[in-house]
GUNU-202502 format. One record per residue: residue in one letter; x, y, z of N, C-alpha, C in turn. Coordinates in steps of 0.02 Angstrom, whole numbers, padded with zeros to 5 digits, always signed. Layout:
BEGIN
aXYZXYZXYZ ...
! end
This chain:
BEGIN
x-00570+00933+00803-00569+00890+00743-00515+00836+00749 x-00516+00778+00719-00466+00720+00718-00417+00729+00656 x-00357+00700+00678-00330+00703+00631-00338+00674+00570 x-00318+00717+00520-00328+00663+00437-00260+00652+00421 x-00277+00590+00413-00212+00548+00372-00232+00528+00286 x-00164+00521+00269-00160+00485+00185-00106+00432+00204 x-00162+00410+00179-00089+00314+00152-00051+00330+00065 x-00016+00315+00077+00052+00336+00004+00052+00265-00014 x+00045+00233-00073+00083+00177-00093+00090+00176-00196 x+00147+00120-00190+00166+00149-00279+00115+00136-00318 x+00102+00067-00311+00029+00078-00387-00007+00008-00353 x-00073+00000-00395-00137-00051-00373-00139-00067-00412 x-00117-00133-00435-00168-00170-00479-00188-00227-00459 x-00215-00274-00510-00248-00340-00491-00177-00401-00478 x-00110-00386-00507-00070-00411-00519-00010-00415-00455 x-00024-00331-00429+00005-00331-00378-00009-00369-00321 x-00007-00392-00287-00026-00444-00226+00016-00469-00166 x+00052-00435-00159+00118-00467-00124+00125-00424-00068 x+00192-00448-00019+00167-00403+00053+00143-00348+00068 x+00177-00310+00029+00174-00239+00028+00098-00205+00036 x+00083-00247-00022-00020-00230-00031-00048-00251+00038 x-00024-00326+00067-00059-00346+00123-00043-00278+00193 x+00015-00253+00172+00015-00192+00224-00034-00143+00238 x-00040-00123+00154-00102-00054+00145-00148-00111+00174 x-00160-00141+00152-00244-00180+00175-00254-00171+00245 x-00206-00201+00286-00207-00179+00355-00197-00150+00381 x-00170-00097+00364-00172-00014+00388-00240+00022+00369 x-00280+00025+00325-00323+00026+00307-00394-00003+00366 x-00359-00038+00379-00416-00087+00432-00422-00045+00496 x-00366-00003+00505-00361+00010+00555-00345+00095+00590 x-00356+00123+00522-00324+00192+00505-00375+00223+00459 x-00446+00271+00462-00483+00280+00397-00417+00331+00380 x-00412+00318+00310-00332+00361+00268-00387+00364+00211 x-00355+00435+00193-00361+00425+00124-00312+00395+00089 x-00335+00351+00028-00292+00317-00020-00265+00347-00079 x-00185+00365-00093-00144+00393-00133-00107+00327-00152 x-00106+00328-00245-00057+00316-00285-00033+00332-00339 x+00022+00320-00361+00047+00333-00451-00020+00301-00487 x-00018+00236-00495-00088+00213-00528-00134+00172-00504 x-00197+00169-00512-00258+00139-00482-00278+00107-00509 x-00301+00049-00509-00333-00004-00564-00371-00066-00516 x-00376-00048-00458-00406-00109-00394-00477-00055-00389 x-00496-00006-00403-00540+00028-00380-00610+00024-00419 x-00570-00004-00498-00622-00040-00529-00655-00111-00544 x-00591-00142-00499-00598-00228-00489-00659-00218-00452 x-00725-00260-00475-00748-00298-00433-00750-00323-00370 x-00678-00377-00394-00662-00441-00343-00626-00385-00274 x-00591-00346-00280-00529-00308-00233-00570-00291-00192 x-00544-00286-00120-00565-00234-00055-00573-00190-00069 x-00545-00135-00126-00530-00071-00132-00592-00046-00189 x-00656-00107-00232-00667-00075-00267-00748-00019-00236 x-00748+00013-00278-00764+00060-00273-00749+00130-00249 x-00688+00129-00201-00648+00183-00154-00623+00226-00182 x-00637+00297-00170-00601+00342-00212-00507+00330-00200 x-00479+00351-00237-00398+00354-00232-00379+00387-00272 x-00337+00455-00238-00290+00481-00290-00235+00460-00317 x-00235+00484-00370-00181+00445-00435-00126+00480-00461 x-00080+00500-00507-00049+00535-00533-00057+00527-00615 x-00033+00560-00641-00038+00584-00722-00019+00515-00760 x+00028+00472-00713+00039+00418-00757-00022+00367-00747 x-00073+00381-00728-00123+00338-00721-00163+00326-00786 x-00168+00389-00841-00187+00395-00909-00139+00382-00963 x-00070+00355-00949-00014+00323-00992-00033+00255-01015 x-00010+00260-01080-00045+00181-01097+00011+00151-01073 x-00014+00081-01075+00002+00017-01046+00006+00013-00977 x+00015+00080-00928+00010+00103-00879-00021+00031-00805 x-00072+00007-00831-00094-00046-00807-00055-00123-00824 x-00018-00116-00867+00011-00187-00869+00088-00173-00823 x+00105-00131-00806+00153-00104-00762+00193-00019-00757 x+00168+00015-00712+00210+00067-00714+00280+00094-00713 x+00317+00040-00682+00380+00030-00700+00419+00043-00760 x+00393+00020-00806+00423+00024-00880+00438+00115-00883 x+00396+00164-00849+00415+00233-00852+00431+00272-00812 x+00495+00235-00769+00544+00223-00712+00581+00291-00722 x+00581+00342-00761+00612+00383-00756+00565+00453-00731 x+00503+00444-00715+00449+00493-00740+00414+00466-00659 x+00431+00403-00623+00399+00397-00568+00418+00438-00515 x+00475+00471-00498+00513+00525-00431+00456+00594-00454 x+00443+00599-00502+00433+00664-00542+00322+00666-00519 x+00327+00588-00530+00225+00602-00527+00232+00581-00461 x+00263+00553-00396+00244+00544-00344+00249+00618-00301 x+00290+00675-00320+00302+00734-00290+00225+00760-00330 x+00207+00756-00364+00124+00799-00392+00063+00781-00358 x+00074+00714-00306+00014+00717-00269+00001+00756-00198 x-00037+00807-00208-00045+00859-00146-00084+00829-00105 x-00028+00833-00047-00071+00809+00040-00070+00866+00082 x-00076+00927+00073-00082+00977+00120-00134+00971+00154 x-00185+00952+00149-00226+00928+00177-00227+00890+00238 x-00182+00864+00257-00160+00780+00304-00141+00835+00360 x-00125+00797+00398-00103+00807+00476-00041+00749+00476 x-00064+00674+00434-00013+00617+00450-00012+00591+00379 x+00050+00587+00353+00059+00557+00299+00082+00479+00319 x+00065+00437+00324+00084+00356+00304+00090+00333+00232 x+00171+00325+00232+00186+00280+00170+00219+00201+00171 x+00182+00154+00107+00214+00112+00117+00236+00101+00050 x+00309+00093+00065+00354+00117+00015+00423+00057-00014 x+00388+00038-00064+00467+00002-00085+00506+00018-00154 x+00489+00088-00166+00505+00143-00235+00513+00171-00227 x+00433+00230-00224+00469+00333-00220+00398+00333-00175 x+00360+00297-00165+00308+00323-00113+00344+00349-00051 x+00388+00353-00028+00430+00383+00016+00444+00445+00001 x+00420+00466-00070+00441+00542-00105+00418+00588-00088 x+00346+00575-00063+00288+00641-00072+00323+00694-00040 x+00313+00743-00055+00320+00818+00008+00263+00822+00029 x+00294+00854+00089+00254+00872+00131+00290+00932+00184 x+00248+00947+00225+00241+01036+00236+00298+01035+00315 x+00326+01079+00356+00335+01062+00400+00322+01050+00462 x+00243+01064+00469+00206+01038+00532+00147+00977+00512 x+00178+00941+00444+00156+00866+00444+00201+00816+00467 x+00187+00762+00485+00202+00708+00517+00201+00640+00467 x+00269+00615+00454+00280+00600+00379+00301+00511+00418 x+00278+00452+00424+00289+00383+00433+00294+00329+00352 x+00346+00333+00359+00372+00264+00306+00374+00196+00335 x+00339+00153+00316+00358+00075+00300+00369+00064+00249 x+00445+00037+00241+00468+00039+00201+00477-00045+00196 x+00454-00062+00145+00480-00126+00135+00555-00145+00106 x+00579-00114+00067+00651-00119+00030+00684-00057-00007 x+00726-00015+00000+00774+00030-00031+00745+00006-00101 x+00750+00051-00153+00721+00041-00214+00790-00016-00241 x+00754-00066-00242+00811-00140-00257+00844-00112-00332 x+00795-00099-00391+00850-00079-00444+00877-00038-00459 x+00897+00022-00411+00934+00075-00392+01002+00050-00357 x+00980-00018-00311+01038-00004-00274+01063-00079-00286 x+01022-00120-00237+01061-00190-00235+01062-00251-00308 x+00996-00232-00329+00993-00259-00406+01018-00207-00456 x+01071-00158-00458+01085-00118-00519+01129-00177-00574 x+01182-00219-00549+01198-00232-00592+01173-00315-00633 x+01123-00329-00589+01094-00384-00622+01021-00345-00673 x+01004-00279-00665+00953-00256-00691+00988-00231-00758 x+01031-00221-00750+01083-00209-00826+01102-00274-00859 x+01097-00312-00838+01121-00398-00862+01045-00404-00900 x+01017-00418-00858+00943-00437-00905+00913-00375-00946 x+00931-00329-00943+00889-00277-01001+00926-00258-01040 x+00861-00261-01101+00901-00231-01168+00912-00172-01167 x+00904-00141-01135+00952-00063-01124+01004-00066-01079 x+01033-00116-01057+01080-00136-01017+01163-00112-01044 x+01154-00123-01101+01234-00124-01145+01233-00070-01210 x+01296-00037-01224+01290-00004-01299+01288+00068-01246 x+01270+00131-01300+01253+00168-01284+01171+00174-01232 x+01165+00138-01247+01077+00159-01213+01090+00099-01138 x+01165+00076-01140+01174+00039-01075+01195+00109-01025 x+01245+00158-01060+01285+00199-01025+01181+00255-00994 x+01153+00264-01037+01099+00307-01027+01064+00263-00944 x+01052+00202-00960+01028+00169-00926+01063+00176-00845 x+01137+00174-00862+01172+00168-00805+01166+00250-00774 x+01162+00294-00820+01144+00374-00788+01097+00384-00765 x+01048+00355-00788+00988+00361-00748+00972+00321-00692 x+00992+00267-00704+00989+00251-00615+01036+00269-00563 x+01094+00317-00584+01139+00370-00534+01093+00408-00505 x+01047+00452-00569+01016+00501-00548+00951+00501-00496 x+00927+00429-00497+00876+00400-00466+00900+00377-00396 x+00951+00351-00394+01001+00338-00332+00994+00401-00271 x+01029+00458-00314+01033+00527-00278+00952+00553-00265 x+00907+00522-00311+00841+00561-00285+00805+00538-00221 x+00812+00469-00218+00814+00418-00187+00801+00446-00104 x+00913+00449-00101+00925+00466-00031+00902+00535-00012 x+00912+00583-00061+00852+00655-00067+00771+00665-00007 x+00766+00605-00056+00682+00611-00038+00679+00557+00037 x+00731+00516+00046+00722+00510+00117+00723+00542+00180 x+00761+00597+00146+00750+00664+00206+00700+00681+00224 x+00628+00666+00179+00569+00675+00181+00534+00661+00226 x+00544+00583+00270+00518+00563+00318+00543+00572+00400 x+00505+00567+00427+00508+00586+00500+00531+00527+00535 x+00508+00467+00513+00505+00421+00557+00509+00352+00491 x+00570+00314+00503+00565+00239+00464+00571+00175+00510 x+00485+00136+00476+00491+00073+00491+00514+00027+00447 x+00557-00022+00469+00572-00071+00429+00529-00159+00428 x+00532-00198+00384+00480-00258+00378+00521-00311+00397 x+00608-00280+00415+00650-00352+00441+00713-00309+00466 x+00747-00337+00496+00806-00315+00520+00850-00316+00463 x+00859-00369+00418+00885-00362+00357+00877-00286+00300 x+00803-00269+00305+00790-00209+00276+00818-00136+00311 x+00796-00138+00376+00833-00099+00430+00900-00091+00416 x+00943-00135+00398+00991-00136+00392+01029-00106+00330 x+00967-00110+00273+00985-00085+00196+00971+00006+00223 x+00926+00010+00242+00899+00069+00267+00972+00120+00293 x+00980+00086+00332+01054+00109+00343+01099+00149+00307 x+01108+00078+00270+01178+00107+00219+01173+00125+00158 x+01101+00125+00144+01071+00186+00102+01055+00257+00106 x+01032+00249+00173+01004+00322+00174+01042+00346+00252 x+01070+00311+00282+01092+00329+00330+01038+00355+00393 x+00997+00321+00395+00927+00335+00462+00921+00261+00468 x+00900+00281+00558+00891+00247+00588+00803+00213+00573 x+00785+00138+00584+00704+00116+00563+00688+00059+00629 x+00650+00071+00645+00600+00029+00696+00576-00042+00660 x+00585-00098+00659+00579-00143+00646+00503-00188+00667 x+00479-00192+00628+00393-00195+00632+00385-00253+00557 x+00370-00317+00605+00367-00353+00543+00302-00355+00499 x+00294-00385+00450+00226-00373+00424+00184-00416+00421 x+00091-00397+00439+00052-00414+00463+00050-00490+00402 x+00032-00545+00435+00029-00628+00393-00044-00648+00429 x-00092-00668+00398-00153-00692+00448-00133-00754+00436 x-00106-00784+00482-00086-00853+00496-00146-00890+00513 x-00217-00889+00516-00270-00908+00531-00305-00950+00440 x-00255-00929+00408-00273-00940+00341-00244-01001+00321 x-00198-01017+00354-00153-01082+00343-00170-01133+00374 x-00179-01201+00346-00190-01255+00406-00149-01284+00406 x-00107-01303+00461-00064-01345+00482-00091-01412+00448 x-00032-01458+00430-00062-01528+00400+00018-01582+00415 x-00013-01624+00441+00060-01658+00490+00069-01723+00428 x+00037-01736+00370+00048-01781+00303+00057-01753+00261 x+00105-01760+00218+00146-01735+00148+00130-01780+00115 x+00141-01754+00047+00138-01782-00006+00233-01794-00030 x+00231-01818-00086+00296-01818-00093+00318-01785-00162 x+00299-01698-00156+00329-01663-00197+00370-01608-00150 x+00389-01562-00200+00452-01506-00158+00388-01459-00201 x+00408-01406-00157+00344-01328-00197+00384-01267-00176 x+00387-01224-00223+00406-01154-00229+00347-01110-00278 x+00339-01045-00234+00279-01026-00262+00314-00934-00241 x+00306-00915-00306+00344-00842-00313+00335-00816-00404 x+00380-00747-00404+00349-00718-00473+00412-00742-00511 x+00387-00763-00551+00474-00788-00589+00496-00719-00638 x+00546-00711-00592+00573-00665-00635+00640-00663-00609 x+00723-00648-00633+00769-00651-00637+00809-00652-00585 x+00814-00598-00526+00823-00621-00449+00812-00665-00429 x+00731-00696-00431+00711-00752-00396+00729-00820-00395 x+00777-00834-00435+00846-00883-00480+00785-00954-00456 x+00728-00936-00509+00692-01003-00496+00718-01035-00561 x+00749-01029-00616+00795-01088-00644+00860-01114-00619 x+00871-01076-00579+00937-01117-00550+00892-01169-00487 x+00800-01183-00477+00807-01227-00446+00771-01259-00494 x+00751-01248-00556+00723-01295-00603+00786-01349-00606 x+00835-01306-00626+00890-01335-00632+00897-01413-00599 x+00924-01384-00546+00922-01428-00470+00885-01493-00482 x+00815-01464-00490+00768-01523-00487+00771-01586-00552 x+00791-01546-00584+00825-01585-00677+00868-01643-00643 x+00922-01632-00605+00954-01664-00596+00957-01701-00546 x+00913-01686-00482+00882-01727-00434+00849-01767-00439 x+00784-01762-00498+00740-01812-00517+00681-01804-00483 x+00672-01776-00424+00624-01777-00381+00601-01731-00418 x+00493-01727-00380+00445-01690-00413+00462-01630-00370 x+00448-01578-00420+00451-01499-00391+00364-01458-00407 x+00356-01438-00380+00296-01411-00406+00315-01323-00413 x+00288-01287-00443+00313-01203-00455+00267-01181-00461 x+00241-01128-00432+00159-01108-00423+00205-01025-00434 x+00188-00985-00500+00190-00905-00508+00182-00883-00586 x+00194-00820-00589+00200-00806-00663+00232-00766-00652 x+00269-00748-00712+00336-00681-00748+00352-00670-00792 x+00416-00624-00804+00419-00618-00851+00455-00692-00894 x+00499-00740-00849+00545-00812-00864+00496-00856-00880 x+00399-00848-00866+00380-00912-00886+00395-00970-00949 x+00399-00929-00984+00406-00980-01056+00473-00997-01062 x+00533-00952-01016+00593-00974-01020+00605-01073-00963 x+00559-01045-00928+00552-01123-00875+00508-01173-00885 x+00448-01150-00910+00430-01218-00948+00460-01246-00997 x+00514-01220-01059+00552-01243-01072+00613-01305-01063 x+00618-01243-01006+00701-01318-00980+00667-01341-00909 x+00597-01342-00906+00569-01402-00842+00589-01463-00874 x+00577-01528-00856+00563-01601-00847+00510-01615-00818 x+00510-01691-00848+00432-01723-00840+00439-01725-00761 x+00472-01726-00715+00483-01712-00652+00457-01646-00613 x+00451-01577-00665+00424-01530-00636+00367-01510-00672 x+00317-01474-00605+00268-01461-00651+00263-01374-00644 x+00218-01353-00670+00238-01280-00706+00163-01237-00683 x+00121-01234-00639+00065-01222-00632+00059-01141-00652 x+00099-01100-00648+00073-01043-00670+00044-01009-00620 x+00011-00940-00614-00032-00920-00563-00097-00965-00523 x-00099-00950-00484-00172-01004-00444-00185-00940-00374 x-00255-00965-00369-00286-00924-00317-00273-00943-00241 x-00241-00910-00202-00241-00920-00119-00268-00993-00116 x-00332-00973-00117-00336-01078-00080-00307-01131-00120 x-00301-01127-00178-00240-01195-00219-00176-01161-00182 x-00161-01124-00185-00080-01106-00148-00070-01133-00074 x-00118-01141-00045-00128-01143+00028-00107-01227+00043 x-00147-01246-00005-00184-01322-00003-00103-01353-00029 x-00056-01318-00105+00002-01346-00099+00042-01331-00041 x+00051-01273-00002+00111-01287+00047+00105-01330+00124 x+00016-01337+00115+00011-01399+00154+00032-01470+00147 x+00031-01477+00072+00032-01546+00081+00095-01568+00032 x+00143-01509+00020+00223-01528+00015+00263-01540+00070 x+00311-01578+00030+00357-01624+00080+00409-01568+00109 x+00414-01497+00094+00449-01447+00089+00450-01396+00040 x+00461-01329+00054+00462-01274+00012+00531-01257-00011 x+00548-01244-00050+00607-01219-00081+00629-01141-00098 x+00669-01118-00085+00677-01057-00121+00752-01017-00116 x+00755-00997-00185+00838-00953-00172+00854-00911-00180 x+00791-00843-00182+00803-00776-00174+00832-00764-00123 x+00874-00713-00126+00875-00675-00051+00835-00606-00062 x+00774-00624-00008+00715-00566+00022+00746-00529+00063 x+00698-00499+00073+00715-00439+00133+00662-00456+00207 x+00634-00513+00168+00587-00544+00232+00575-00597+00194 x+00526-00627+00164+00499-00680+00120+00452-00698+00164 x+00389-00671+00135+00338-00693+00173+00291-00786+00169 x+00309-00793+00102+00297-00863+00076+00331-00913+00116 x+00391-00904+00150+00435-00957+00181+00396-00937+00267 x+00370-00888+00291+00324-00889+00335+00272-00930+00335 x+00240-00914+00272+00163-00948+00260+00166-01030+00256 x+00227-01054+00222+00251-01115+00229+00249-01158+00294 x+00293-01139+00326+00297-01139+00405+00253-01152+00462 x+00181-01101+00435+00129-01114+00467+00076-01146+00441 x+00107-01196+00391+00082-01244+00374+00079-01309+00376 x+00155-01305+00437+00187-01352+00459+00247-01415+00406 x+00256-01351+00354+00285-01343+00297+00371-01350+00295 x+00428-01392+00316+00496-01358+00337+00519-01333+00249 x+00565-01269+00266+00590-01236+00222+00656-01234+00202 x+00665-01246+00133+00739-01247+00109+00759-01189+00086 x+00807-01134+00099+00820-01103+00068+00872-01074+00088 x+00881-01022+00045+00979-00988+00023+00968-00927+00099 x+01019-00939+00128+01047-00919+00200+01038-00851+00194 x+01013-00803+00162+01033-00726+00180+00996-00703+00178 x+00975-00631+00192+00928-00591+00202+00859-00609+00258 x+00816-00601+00238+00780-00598+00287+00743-00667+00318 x+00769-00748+00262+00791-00788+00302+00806-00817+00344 x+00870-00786+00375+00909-00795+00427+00847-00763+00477 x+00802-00720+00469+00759-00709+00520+00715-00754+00532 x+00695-00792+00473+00619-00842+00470+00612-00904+00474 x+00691-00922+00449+00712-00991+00466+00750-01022+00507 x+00728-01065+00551+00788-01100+00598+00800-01161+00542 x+00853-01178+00557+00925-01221+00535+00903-01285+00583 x+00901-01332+00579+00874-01387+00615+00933-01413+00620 x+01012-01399+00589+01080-01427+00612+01102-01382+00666 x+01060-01315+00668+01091-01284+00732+01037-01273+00778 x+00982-01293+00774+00929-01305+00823+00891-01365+00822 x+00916-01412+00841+00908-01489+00834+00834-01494+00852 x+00805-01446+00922+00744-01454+00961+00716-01397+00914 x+00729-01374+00888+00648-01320+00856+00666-01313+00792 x+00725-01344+00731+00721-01336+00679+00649-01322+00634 x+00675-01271+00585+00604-01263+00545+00613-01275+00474 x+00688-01286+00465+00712-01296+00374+00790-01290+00364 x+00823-01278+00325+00885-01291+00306+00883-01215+00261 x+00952-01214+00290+00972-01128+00248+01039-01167+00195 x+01074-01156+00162+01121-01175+00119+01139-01094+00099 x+01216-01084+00078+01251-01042+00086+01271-01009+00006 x+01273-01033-00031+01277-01000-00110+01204-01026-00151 x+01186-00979-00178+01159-00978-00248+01170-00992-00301 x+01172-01078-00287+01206-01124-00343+01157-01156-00333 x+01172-01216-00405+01123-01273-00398+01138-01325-00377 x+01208-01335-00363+01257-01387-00301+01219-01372-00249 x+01239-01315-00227+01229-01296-00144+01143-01309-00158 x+01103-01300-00174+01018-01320-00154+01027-01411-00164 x+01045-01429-00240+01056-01522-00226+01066-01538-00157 x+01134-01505-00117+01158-01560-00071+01111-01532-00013 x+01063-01485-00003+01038-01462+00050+00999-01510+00033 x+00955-01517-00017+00882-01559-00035+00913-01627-00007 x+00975-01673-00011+00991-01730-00021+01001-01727+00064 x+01017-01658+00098+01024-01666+00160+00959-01678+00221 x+00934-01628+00160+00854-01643+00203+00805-01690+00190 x+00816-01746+00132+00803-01806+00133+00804-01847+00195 x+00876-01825+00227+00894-01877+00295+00902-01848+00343 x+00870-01791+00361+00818-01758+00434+00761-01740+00413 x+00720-01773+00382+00670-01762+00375+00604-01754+00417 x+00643-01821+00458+00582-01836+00500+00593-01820+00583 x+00639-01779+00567+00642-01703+00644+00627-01664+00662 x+00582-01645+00595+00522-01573+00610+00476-01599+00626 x+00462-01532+00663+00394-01543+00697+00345-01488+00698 x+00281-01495+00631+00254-01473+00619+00221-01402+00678 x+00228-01419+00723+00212-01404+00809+00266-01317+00817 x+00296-01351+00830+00342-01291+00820+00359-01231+00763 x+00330-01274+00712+00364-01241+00643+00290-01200+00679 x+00231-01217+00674+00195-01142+00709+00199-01090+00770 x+00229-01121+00815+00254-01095+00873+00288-01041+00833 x+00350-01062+00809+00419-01012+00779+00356-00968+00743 x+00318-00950+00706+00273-00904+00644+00245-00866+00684 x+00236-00886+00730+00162-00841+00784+00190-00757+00772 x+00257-00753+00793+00273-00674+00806+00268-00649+00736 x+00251-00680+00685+00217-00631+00606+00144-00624+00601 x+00134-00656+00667+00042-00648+00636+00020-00563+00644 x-00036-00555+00589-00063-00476+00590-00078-00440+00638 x-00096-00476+00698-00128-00442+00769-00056-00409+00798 x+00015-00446+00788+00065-00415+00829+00069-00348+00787 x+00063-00357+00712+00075-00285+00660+00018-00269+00703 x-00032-00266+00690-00088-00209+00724-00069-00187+00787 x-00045-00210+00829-00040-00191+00888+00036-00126+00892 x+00087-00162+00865+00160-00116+00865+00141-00075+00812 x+00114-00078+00746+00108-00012+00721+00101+00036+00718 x+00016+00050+00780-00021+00093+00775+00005+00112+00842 x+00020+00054+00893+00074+00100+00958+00132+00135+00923 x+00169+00127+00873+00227+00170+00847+00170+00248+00829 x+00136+00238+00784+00125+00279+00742+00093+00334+00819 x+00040+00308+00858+00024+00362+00919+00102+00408+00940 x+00158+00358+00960+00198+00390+00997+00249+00443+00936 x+00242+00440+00874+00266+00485+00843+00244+00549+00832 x+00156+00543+00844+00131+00598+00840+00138+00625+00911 x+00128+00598+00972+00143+00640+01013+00204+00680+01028 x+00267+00638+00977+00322+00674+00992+00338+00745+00948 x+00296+00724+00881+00305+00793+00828+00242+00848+00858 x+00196+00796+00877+00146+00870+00876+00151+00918+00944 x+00181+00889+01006+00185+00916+01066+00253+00981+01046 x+00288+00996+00984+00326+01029+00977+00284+01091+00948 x+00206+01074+00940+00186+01134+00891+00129+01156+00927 x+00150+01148+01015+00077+01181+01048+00099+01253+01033 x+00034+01293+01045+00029+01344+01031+00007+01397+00963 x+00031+01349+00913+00013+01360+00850-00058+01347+00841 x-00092+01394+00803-00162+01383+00779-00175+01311+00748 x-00121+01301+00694-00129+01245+00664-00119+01199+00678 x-00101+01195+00737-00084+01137+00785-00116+01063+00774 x-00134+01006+00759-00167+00950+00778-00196+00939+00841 x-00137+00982+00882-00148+00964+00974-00216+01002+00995 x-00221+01065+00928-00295+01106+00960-00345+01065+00927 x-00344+01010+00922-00411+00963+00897-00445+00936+00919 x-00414+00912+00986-00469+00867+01034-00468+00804+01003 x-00398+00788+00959-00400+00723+00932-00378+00662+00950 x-00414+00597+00953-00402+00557+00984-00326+00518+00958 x-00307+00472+00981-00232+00422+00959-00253+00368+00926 x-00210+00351+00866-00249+00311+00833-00282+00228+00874 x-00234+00216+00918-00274+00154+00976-00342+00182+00983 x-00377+00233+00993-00415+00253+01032-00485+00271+00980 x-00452+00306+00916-00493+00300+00877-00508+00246+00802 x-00459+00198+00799-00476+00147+00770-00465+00071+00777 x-00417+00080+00863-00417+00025+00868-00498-00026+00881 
! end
């Protein structure tokens, strides 16, 4: 018999859309898994890859509001990701940027995390996640602050859980670290760069396209643009929308959500992308790129992996990094990249993207994921329950 696997991920909805999902999708492509989450809500979309597919769920799947985000019952998620039973599996795959890293599992299963990010408002966003919430301060600030101690400790707990961590950047690898103290294989994540068309004419706007919400300090580049004058275009939705159409100008425009091909069609034909999160990869400043797109943005995190600096690579620049998360420091980058503008070279900016396209994820994944099982399961010849008494093929072999 072949081995059975389960894919782990935190929740599905129509809303969710961002790398993480593009992971399951392509693991999926390439792995028949069964599909495990906290909540399911793509299975009845229509429009989704996923509809019709069975997927297990957890108890918070019948919680109201449950579908407008599971998050809000952040104390109750460590608690329903341990209730989904995989005894069943041979290979657990999770992709994890919460508690999907939680599940148990038995000790002759074979437990793989991709992990996209250490749970950010546990660790690196705790004290900006107390700044913006109204349970932030007062007594119900001190509750707030206990409970994400206690979530902290469950956290590094349940990373003991896994056998094997991949990371989506060296930057994350690196959080991986000094969170949980394990070592992660660095496996970037699958981008179908076949979706982007290179376009060597701009228009003459700036575009940032992300979820507006409080990290993503997209008013500190509304800001910016207030006082630059130049057109910005902002392609997302969040929870800040009505706070940024507010303090936009007739200079910016405010588009709100839009479907892949309007998104596509703006980072083709902007004069540059903007952005001043620090990611743990940022896949948008990729997609930019291979659009022949150069990128402005704040120097850290997984950045420094995606962007070349065209002041320190004169021959293959791909954008400008700037060093604080101010609205000075983006002005004088924008005013800088006014006057190298015309040094990129759309040419390259795809050259540099190639090593994110999905075929390299397909290829290093499923070679990681073979050589883990041969290393856990060759410890359990002899056992009845073995995998090795299956006659089962490697996943190259049976889904490549």
């Amino acid at each position: 018999m072949p081995l059975k696997y389960a894919l782990v991920h935190e929740w599905l909805t129509p809303k969710a859309t961002g790398g993480s999902e593009l992971v399951v999708r392509e693991i999926l492509k390439h792995i028949d898994a069964d599909l495990y989450a906290l909540i399911d809500f793509e299975s009845t979309n229509p429009e989704s890859y996923l509809f019709n597919r069975a997927i297990g769920t957890t108890f918070l799947q019948h919680f109201p509001l449950a579908r407008r985000g599971v998050q809000k019952y952040l104390p109750l998620l460590p608690l329903a990701i341990e209730q989904l039973d995989l005894r069943a599996y041979d290979v657990i795959l999770s992709s994890s940027h919460a508690v999907a890293k939680g599940v148990l599992t038995g000790p002759d299963q074979l437990h793989i995390c991709y992990c996209h990010t250490p749970m950010r408002y546990a660790w690196d966003l705790t004290f900006e996640y107390l700044q913006s919430s109204l349970a932030g301060s007062g007594v119900a600030g001190v509750l707030t602050r206990y409970l994400l101690h206690r979530l902290r400790q469950w956290d590094v707990v349940s990373a003991n859980r896994v056998d094997y961590f991949i990371a989506n950047s060296q930057h994350t690898r690196a959080r991986i670290w000094r969170c949980y103290r394990r070592h992660a294989r660095v496996i970037y994540p699958p981008i179908d760069l076949d979706r982007f068309q290179m376009q060597t004419e701009k228009q003459d706007f700036y575009l940032t396209v992300c979820r507006l919400v409080s990290y993503k300090k997209i008013s500190l580049i509304v800001n910016a643009f207030n006082q630059l004058g130049r057109p910005l275009v902002v392609i997302g939705t969040g929870s800040q929308m009505s706070q940024i159409k507010h303090m936009a100008k007739s200079n910016v425009q405010i588009l709100g959500w839009q479907p892949d091909e309007v998104v596509q069609q703006y980072m083709g034909q902007a004069k540059a992308f903007v952005y001043m999160a620090c990611e743990d990869l940022g896949m948008a400043l990729i997609e930019a790129q291979a659009c022949g797109t150069p990128v402005i943005a704040y120097g850290a995190g997984g950045a420094l992996e995606t962007v070349r600096d065209i002041r320190q690579h004169p021959d293959s620049g791909t954008g400008l990094l700037f060093s604080t998360q101010t609205e000075t420091a983006l002005i004088e980058a924008v005013q800088t990249f006014e006057q190298l503008n015309s040094r990129f070279d759309p040419q390259k900016m795809q050259s540099h993207v190639a090593q994110f396209d999905r075929k390299r994820f397909e290829q290093e994944y499923l070679e990681f994921v073979e050589r883990c099982q041969k290393k856990q399961f060759s410890s359990l010849r002899g056992r009845g329950n073995s995998p090795l008494n299956r006659e089962n093929p490697s996943p190259s072999e049976k889904f490549g």
